[in-house]
BAPA-156461 format. One line per 8 residues: number of its first residue (from 1); for each residue x, y, z of N, C-alpha, C. Coordinates in pm, whole numbers, always signed. Example, Ala and Ser with C-alpha at 12.3 -4.5 7.8 and 13.67 -1.06 7.14 Angstrom:
2
1	+1319 -569 +780 +1230 -450 +780 +1320 -330 +780; +1285 -225 +708 +1367 -106 +714 +1290 +3 +787 $
***
This chain:
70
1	+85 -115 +0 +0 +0 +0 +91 +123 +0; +86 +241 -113 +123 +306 -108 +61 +458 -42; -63 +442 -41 -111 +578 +25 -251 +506 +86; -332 +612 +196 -482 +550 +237 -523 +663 +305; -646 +672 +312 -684 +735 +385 -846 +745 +386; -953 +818 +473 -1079 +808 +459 -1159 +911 +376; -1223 +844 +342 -1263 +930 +174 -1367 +934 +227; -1457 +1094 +279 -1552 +1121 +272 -1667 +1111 +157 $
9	-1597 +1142 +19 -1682 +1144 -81 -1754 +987 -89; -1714 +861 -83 -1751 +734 -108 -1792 +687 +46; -1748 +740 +196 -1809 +689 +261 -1752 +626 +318; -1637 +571 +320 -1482 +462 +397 -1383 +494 +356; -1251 +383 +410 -1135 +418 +414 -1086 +353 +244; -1044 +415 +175 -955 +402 +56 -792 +376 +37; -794 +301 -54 -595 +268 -58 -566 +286 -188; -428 +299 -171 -386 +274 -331 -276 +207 -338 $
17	-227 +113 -406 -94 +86 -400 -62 -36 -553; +71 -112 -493 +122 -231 -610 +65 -356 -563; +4 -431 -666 -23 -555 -669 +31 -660 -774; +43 -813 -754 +97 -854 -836 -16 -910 -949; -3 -887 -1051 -125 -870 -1184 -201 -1052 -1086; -199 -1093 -1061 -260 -1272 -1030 -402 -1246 -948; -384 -1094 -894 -465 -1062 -795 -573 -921 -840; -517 -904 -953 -560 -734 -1009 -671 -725 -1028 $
25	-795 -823 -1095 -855 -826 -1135 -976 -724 -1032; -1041 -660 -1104 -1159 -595 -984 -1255 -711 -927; -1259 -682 -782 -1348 -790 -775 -1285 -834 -648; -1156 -900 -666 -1112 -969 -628 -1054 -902 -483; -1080 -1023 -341 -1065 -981 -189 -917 -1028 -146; -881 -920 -125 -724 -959 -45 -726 -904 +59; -611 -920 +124 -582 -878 +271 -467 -767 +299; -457 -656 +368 -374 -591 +341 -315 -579 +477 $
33	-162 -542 +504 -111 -514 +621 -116 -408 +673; -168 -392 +763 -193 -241 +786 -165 -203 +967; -5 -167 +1004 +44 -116 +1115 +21 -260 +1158; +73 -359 +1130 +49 -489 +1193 +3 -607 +1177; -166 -530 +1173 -247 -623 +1124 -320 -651 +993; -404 -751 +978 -414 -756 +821 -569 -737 +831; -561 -650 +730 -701 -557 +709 -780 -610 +555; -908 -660 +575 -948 -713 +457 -1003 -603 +346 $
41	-965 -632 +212 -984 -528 +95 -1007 -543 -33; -1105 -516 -119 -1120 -533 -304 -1080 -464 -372; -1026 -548 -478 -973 -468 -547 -1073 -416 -659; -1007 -272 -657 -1180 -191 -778 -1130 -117 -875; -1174 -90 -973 -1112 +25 -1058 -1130 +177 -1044; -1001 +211 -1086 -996 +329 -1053 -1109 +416 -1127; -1191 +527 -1115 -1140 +610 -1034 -1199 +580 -926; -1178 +616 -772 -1316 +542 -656 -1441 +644 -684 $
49	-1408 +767 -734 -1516 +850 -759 -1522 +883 -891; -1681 +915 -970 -1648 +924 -1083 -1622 +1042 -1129; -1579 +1087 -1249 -1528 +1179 -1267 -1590 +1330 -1286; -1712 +1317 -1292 -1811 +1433 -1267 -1861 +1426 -1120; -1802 +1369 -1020 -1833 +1418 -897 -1821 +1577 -871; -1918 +1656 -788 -1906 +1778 -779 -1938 +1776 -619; -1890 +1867 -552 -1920 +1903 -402 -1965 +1979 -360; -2100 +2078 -336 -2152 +2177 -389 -2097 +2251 -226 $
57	-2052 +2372 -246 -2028 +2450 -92 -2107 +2566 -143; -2165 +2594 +11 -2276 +2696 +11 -2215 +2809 +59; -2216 +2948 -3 -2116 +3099 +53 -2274 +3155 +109; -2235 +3199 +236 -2329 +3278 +305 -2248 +3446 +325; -2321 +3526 +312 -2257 +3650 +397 -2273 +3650 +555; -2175 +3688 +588 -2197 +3668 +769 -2230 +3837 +796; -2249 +3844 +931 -2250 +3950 +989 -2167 +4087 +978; -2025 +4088 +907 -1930 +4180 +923 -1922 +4234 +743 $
65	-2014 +4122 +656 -2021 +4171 +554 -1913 +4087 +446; -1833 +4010 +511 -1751 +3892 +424 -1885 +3758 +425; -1803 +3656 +310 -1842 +3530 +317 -1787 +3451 +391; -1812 +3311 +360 -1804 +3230 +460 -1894 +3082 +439; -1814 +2972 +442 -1824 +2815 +357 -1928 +2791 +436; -2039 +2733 +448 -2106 +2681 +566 -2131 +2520 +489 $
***
């Protein structure tokens, strides 16, 4: 595993890394090491999100007359 972390957009924790092609196929459940222990995982195609995902942030004016992400 080369990188991981929790991907709000999909909802769980995400990885990325090298596999040996025997195992590549999407679909397919392996086990990954993770600080020790071995953490169960599928393999999927990229991208985890598709590529017209959008995240809509809402700008409010606040009180002092700037915006502001809510």
């Amino acid at each position: 595993m080369t990188s991981g972390l929790v991907a709000p957009s999909v909802g769980a924790p995400i990885a990325m890394g090298y596999i040996d092609r025997d195992y590549a196929s999407p679909g397919t459940q392996i086990s990954l090491l993770l600080r020790g222990k071995h953490v169960p995982a599928e393999v999927i195609r990229l991208p985890f999100v598709k590529h017209r995902y959008q995240n809509t942030v809402k700008i409010q004016s606040n009180s002092s007359g700037g915006k502001s992400n809510v």
